[in-house]
RODO-2510 file (C-alpha; in nm, 4 decimals, decimal comma):
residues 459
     n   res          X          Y          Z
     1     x    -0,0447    -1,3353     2,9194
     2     x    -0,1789    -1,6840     2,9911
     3     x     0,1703    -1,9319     2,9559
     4     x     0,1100    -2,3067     2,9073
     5     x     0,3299    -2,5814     2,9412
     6     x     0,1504    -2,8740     2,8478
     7     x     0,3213    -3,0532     2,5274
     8     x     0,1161    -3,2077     2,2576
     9     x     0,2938    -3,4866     2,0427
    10     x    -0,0582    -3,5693     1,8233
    11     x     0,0532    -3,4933     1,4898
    12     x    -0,1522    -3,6557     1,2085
    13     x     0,0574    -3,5322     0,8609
    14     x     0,2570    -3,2480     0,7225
    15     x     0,1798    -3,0262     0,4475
    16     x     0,3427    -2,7626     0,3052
    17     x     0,3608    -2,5097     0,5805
    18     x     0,0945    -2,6298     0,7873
    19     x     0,0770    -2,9159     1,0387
    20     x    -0,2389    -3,1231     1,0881
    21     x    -0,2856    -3,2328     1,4815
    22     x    -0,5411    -3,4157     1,6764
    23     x    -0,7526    -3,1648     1,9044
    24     x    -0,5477    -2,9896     2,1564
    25     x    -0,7458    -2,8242     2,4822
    26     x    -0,5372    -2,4920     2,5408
    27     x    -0,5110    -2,4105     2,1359
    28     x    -0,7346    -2,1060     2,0552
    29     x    -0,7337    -1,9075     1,7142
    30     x    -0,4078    -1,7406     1,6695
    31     x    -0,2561    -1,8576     1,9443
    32     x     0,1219    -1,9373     1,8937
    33     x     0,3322    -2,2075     1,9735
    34     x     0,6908    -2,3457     1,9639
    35     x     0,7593    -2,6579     1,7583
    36     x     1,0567    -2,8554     1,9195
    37     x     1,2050    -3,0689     1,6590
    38     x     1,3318    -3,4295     1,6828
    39     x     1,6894    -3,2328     1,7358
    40     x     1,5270    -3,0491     2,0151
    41     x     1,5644    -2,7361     1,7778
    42     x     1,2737    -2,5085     1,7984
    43     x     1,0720    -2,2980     1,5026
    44     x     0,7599    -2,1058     1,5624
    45     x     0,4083    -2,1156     1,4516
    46     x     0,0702    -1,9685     1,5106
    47     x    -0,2726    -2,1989     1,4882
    48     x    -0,4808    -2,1461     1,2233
    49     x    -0,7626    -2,3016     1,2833
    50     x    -0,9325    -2,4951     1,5584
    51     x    -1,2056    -2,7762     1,5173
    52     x    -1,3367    -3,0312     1,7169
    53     x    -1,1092    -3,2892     1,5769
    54     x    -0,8479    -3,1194     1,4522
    55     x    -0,6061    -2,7771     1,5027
    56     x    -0,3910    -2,6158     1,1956
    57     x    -0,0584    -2,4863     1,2984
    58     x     0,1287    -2,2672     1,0098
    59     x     0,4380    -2,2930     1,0242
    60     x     0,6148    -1,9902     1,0263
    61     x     0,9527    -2,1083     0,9463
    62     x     1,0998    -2,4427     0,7059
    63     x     0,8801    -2,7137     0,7772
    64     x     1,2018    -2,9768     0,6587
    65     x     1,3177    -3,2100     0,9494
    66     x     0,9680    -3,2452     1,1268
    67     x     0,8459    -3,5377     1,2210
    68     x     0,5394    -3,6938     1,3011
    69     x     0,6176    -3,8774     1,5747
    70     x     0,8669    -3,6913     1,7661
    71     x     0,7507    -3,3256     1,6551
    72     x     0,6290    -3,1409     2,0090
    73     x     0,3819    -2,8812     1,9871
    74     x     0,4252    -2,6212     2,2878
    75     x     0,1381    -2,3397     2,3438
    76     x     0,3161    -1,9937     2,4287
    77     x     0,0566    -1,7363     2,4304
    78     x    -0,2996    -1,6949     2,3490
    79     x    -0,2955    -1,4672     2,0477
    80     x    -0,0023    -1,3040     1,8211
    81     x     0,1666    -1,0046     1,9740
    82     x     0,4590    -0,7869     1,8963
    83     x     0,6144    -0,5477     2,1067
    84     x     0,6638    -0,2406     2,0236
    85     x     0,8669     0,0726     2,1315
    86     x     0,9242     0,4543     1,9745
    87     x     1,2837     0,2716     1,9371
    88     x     1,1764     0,0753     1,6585
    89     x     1,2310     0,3960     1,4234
    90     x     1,5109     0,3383     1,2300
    91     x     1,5349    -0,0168     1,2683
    92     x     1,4876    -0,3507     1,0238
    93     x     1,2990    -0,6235     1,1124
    94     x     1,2132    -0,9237     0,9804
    95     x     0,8549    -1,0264     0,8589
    96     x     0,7935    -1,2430     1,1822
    97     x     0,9225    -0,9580     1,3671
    98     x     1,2690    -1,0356     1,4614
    99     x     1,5307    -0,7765     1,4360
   100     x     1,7881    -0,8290     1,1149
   101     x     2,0159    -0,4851     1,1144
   102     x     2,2399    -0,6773     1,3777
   103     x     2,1196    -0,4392     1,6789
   104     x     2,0357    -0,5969     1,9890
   105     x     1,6265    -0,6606     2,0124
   106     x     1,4351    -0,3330     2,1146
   107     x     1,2437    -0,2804     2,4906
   108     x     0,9380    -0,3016     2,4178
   109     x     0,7095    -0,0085     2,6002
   110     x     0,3888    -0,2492     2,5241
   111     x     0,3051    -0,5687     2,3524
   112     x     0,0009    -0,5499     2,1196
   113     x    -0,2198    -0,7973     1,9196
   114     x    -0,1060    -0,7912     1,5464
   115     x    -0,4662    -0,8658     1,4090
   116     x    -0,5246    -0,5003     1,6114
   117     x    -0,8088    -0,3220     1,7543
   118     x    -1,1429    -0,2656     1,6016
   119     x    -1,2114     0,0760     1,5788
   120     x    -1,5630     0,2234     1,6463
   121     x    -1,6926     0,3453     1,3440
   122     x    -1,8667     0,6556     1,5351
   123     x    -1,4973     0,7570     1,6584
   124     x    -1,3531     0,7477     1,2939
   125     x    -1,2842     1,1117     1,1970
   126     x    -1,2978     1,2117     0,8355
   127     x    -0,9534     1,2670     0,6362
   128     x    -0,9207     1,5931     0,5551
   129     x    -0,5659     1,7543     0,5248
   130     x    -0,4057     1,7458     0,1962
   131     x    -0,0912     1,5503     0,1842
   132     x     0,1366     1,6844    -0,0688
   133     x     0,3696     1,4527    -0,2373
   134     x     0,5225     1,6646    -0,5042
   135     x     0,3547     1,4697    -0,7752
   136     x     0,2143     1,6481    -0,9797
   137     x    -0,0370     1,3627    -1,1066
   138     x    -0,1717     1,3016    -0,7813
   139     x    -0,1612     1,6459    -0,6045
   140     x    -0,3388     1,7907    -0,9128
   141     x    -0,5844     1,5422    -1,0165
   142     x    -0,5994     1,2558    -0,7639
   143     x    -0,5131     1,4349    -0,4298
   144     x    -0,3829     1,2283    -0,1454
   145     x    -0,5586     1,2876     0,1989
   146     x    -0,4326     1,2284     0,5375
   147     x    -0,5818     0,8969     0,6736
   148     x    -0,6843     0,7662     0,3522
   149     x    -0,5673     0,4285     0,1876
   150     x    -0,4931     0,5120    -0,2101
   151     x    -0,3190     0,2245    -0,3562
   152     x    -0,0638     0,2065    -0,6535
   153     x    -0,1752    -0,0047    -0,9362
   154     x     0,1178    -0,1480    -1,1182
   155     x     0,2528    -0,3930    -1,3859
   156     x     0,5867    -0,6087    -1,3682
   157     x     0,8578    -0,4327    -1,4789
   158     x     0,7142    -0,0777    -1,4111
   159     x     0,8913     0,1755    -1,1830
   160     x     0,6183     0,1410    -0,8576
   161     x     0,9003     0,1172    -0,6495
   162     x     1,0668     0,4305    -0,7654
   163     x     0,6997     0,6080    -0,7267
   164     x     0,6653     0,4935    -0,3299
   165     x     1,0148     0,6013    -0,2756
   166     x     0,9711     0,9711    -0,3946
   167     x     0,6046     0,9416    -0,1671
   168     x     0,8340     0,8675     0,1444
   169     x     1,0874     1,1295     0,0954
   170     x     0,8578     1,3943    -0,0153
   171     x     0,5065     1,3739     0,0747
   172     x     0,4687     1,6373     0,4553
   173     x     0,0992     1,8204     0,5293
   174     x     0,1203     2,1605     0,4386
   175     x     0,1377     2,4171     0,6922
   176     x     0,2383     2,1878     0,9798
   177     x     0,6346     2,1590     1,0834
   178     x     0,5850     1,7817     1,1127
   179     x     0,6988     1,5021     0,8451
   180     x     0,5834     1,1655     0,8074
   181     x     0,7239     0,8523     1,0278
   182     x     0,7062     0,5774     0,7432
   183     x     0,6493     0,2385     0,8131
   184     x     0,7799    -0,0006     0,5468
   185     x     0,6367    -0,3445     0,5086
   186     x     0,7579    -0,5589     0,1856
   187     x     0,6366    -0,9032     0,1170
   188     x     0,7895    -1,1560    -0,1128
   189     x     1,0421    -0,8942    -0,2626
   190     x     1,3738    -0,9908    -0,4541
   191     x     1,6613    -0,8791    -0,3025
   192     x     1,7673    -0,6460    -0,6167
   193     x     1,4069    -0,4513    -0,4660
   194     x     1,5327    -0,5134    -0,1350
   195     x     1,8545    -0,3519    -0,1956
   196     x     1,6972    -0,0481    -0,3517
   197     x     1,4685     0,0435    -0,0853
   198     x     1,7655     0,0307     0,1846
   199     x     2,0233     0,1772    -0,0192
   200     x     1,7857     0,4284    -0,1121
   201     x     1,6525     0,5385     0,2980
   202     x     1,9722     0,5774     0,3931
   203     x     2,0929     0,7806     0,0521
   204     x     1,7965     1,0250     0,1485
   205     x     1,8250     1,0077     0,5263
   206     x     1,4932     0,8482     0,5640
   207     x     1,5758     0,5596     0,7503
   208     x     1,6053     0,7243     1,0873
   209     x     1,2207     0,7899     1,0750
   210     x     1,1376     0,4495     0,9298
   211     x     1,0573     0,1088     1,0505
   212     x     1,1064    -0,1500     0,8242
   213     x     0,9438    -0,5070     0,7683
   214     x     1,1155    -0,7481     0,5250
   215     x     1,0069    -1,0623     0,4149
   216     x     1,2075    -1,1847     0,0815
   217     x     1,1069    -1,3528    -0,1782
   218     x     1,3120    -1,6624    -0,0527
   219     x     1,1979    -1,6555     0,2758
   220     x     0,9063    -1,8586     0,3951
   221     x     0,5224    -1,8058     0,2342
   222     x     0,3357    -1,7767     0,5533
   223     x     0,5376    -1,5355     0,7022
   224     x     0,3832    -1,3068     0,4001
   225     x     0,0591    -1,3048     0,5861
   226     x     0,2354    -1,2102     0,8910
   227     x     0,4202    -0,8857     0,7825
   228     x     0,1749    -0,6698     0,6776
   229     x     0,0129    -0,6990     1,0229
   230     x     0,3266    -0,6575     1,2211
   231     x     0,3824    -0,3327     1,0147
   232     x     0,0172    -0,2325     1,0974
   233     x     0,0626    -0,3131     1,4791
   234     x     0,3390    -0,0730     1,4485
   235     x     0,1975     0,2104     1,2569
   236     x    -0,1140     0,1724     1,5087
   237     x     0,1252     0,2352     1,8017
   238     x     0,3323     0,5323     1,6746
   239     x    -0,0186     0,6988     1,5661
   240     x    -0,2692     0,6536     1,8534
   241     x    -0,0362     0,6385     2,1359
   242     x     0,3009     0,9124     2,0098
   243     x     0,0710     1,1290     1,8170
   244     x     0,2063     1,0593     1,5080
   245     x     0,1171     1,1275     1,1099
   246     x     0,2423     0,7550     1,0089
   247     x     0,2763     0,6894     0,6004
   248     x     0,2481     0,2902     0,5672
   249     x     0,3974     0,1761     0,2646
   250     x     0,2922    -0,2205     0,1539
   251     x     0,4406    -0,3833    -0,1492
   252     x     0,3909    -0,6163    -0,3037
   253     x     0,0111    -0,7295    -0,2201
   254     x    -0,0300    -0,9291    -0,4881
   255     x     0,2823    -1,1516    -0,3477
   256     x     0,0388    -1,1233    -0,0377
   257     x    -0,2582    -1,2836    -0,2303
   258     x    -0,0222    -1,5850    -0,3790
   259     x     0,0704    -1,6600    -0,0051
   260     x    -0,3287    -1,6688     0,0814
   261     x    -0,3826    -1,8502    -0,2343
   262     x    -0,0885    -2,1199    -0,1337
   263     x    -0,2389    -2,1735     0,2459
   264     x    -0,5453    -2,2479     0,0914
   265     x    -0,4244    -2,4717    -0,1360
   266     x    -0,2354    -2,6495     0,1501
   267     x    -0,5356    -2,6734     0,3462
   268     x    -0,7729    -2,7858     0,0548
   269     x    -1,0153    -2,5345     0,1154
   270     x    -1,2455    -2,4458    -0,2120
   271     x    -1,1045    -2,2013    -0,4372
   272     x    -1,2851    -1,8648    -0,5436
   273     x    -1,2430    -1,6655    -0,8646
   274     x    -0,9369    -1,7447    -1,0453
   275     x    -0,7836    -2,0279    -0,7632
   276     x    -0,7912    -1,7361    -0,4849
   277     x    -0,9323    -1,8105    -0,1121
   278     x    -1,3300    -1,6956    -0,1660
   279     x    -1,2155    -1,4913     0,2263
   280     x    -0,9682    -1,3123     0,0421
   281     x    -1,1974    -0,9759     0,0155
   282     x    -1,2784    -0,9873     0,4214
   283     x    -0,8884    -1,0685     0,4695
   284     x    -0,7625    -0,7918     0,3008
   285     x    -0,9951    -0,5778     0,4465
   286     x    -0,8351    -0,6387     0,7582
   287     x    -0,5126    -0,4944     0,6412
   288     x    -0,6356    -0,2072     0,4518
   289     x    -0,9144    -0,1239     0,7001
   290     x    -0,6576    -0,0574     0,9459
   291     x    -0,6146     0,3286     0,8107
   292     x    -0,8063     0,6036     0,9485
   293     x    -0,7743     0,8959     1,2091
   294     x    -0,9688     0,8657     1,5439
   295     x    -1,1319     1,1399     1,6918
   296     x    -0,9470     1,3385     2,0044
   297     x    -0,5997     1,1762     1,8097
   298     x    -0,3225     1,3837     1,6777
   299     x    -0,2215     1,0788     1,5150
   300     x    -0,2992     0,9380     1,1654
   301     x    -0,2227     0,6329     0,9361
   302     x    -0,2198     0,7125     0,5693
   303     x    -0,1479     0,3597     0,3745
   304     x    -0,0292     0,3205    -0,0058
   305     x    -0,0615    -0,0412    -0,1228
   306     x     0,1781    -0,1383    -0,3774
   307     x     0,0103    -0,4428    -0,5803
   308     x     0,1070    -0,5759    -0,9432
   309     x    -0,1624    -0,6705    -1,2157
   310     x    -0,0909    -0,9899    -1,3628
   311     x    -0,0967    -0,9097    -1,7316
   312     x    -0,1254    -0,5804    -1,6569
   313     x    -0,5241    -0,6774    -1,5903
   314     x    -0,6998    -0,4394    -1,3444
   315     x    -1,0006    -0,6391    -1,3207
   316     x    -0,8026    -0,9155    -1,1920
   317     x    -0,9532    -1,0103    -0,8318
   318     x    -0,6410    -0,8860    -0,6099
   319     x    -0,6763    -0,5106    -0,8320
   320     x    -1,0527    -0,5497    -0,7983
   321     x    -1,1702    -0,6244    -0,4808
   322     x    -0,8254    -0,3510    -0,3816
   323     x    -1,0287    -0,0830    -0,5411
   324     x    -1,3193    -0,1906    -0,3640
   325     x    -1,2291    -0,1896    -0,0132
   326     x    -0,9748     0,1504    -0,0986
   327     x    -1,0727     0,4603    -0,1725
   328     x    -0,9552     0,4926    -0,5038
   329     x    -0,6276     0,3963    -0,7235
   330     x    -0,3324     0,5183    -0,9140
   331     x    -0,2562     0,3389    -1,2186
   332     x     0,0519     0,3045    -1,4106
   333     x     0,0812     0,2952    -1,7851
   334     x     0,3076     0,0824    -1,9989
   335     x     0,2133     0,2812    -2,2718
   336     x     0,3404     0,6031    -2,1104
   337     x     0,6141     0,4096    -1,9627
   338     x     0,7682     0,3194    -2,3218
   339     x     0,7937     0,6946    -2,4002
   340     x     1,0555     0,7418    -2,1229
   341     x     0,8367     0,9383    -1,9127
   342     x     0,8350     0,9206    -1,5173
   343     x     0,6135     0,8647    -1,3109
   344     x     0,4211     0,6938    -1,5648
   345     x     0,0630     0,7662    -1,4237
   346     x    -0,2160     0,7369    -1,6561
   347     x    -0,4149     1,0027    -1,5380
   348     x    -0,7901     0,8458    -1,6986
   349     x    -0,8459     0,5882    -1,4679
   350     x    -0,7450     0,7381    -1,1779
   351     x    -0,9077     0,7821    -0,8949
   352     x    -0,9362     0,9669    -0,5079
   353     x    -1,2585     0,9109    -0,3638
   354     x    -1,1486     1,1512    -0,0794
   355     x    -0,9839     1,4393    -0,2965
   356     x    -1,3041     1,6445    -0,2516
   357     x    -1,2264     1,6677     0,1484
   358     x    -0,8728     1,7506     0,1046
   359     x    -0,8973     2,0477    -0,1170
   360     x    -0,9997     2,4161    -0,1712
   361     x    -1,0209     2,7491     0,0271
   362     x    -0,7454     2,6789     0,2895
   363     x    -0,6024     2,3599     0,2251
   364     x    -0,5114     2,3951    -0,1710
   365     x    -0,6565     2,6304    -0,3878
   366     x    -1,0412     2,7976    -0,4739
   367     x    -0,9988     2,6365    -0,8044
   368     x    -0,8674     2,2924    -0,7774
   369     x    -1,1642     2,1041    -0,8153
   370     x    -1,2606     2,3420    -1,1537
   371     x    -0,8849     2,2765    -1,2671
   372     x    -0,8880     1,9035    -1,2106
   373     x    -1,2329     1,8575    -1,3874
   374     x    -1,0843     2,1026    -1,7033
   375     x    -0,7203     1,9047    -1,7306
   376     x    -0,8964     1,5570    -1,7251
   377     x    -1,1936     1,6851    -2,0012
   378     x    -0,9103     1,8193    -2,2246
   379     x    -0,6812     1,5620    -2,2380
   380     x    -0,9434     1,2722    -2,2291
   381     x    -1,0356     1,4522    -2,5793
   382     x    -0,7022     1,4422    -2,6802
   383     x    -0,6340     1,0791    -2,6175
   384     x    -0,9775     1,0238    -2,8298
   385     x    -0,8131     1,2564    -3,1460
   386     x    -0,5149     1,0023    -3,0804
   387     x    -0,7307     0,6867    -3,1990
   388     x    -0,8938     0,8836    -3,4134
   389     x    -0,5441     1,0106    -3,6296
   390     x    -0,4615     0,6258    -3,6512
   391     x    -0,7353     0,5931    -3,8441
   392     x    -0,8042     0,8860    -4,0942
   393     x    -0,4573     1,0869    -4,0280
   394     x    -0,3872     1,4060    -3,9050
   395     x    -0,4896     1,5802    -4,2028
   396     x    -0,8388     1,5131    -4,1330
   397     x    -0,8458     1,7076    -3,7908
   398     x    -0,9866     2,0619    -3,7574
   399     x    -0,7736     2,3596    -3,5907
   400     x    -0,9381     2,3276    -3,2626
   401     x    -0,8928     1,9274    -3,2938
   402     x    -0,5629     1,9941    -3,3585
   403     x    -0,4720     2,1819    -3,0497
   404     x    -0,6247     1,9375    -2,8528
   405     x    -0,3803     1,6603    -2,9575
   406     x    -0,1026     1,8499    -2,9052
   407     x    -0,2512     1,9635    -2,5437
   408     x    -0,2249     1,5848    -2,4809
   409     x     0,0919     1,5258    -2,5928
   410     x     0,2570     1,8431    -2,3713
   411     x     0,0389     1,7280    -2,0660
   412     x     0,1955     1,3772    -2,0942
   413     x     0,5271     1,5463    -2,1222
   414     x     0,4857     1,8210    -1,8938
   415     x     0,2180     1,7867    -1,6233
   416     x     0,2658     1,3591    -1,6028
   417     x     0,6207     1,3067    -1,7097
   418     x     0,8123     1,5604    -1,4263
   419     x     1,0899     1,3229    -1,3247
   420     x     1,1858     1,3792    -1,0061
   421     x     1,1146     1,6759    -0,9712
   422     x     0,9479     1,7623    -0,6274
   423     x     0,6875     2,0202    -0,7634
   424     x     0,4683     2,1815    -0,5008
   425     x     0,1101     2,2438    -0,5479
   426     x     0,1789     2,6233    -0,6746
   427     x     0,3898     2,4572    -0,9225
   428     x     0,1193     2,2232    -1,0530
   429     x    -0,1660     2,4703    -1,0656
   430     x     0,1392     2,6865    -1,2591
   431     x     0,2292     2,3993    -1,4769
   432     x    -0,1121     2,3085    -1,5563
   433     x    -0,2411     2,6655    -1,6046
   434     x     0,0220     2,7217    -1,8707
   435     x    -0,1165     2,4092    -2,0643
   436     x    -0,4537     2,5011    -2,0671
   437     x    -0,3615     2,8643    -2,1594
   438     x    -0,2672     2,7006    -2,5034
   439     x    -0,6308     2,6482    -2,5415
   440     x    -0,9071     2,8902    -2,6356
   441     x    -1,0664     3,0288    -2,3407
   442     x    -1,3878     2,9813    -2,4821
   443     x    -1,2712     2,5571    -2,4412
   444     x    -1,2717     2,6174    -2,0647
   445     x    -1,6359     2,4944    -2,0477
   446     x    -1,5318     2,3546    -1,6974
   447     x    -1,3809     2,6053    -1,4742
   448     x    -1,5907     2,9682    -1,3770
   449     x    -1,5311     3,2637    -1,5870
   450     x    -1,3705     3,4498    -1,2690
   451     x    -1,0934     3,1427    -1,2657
   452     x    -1,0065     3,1828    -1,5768
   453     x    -1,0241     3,6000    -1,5546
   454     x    -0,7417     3,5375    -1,2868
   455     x    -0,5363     3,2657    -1,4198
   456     x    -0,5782     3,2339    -1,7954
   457     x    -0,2715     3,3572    -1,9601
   458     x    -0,3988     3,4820    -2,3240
   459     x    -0,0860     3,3379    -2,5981
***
């Protein structure tokens, strides 16, 4: 790697996290540097952007005690790279990178570029392998698929956290011996969440197949925009190079966004929709982009973004340009959360884009697609009858009316609220067969009359 050691004392003014300089020669776009301090202490940063007149360094530590005229800039390497071993599994790092379990730093087998490499679309192989996670919600009606990136949509106080625990300790590809190697990236996190997810790998065992990435919520902003891609780098390695099935778990990216939104701020670019970077779609296409299988790999990367909705709003930009770039979302209800059920999935607005290639003859069942369609048509009419008795009561309804609302209520009990439970897919299909058996077969307008012949339990 090209090493420079020409110093560069042209600082023009400080702000926030980023330092303005005069042009420097050497600096390229995420290059990084050491800052020596007046104290001849050093932090790091990486430069942000290069002009003719000027180059932005973030910086990726406090910015307190610099100084303009006695702050050194040092060039160390041309771009960003972490090194990375097979060691890192079970290890804790921070969001820059830097060990924090107290072990002595890994030796690293490679060093890689964070922002990572492009993948040729024409060597992208399709997901296709169910993943089951023992939720029923999403292994009945949203099905996760290996390689695909299915984000969590959440609201504060609601149990996300809880949700992408149970996903790491349960979710394995049927039929094959092998289990997931998680990598954990968390961004902007209190340490109450912090505490949960550590106390909670090593409760389970998990932690000896996970890598973890920490940045807290007091820790600096721009190393937020940092972590993700270190976890990435990571994921990337264990995947394409150990033939590894790789489950990357990022929360929060809405803490993420408020970073982006914060640089730009600092660097008085003009703001998009609601105050956010107008970049931020191609940016966090980078991240999520970066989950796939490759053709002639063994390896995969299967990603579940965790990200927040302010106000619970899912057209808010972060939620909407998410379910853009992703292929699809799970989406949590307050409203089911106040009954005391868990997890509290609201099935209706969920969505897996890739469920069709991850189901069926040999990977689930002949009649998943038929049951999925059935559940959602039955209890989307039941949630209708709901409105509908808050306005001319129960009284009103007809027989058949009446089954259906309380077919809504035992599927919110039932199918959604499971606990923890670790229900396999024969489960589900059970679990849901047994609510729609409460219905008239001739209300099966959905699923083929030889489905039903086979798994419709008359009374």
């Amino acid at each position: 790697m090209p090493l420079y050691t020409n110093t560069y004392k042209q600082v023009k003014y400080i702000s926030g996290p980023l330092i303005f300089t005069e042009s420097i020669p050497e600096a390229v776009y995420g290059a990084m540097v050491k800052i020596q301090l007046p104290n001849h202490t050093f932090r790091n940063g990486q430069v942000l952007e290069v002009s003719e007149e000027n180059v932005v360094i973030q910086v990726l530590e406090e910015t307190t005690g610099l100084d303009i005229g006695e702050t050194t800039i040092i060039i160390q390497e041309d771009v960003a790279k972490l090194g990375v071993s097979i060691d890192m599994l079970g290890r804790a790092f921070s969001g820059s990178g830097k060990p924090i379990d107290g072990l002595p730093d890994i030796i690293p087998e490679s060093h890689r570029e964070i922002t990572g490499a492009p993948i040729n679309p024409v060597m992208r192989d399709m997901p296709s392998d169910f993943i089951q996670t023992g939720i029923s919600a999403i292994d009945g009606l949203n099905t996760l698929v290996r390689g695909q990136k299915l984000p969590i949509f959440s609201g504060s106080g609601l149990p996300a956290n809880e949700i992408a625990s149970q996903l790491m300790r349960q979710a394995k590809v049927l039929g094959e011996e092998e289990s997931f190697a998680i990598v954990f990236a968390a961004m902007g996190i209190t340490q109450r969440e912090a505490s949960f997810f550590l106390e909670d790998f090593e409760r389970t065992g998990a932690l000896n197949r996970t890598v973890i990435f920490m940045n807290l919520a007091n820790e600096p902003t721009i190393e937020r925009l940092l972590t993700p891609r270190y976890a990435l780098t990571t994921a990337e390695y264990l995947a394409f190079e150990k033939d590894m099935q790789v489950l990357v778990i990022l929360t929060d990216i809405t803490n993420y966004c408020e970073a982006l939104r914060e640089i730009g701020s600092a660097r008085e670019e003009v703001p998009g929709r609601r105050g956010y970077p107008g970049y931020m779609y191609t940016d966090l296409a980078t991240i999520y982009e970066r989950a796939g299988r490759i053709k002639g790999k063994k390896g995969s990367i299967t990603q579940i973004p965790i990200l927040s909705m302010p106000d619970d709003d899912i057209t808010h930009p972060i939620a909407d340009l998410t379910g853009y770039i992703t292929e699809g979302q799970i989406v949590l209800s307050r409203e089911i959360h106040r009954k005391g059920l868990y997890p509290p999935i609201d099935a209706l607005p969920c969505l897996s884009r890739l469920m069709n290639q991850g189901i069926g003859i040999g990977k689930t069942r002949e009649d998943h697609r038929e049951f999925a369609d059935q559940l959602y048509a039955c209890y989307a009419r039941g949630r209708e009858l709901k409105r509908l008795v808050a306005i001319i009561g129960e009284e009103s309804l007809t027989e058949i009316d009446q089954q259906y609302l309380k077919f809504a209520e035992d599927f919110e009990k039932i199918f959604l609220g499971q606990g923890q439970q670790n229900r396999n897919i024969e489960e589900t299909f059970d679990v849901g067969w047994q609510l729609l058996s409460g219905l008239p077969d001739t209300e099966l307008t959905r699923i083929s009359r030889p489905y039903i012949d086979k798994y419709y339990k008359k009374g």
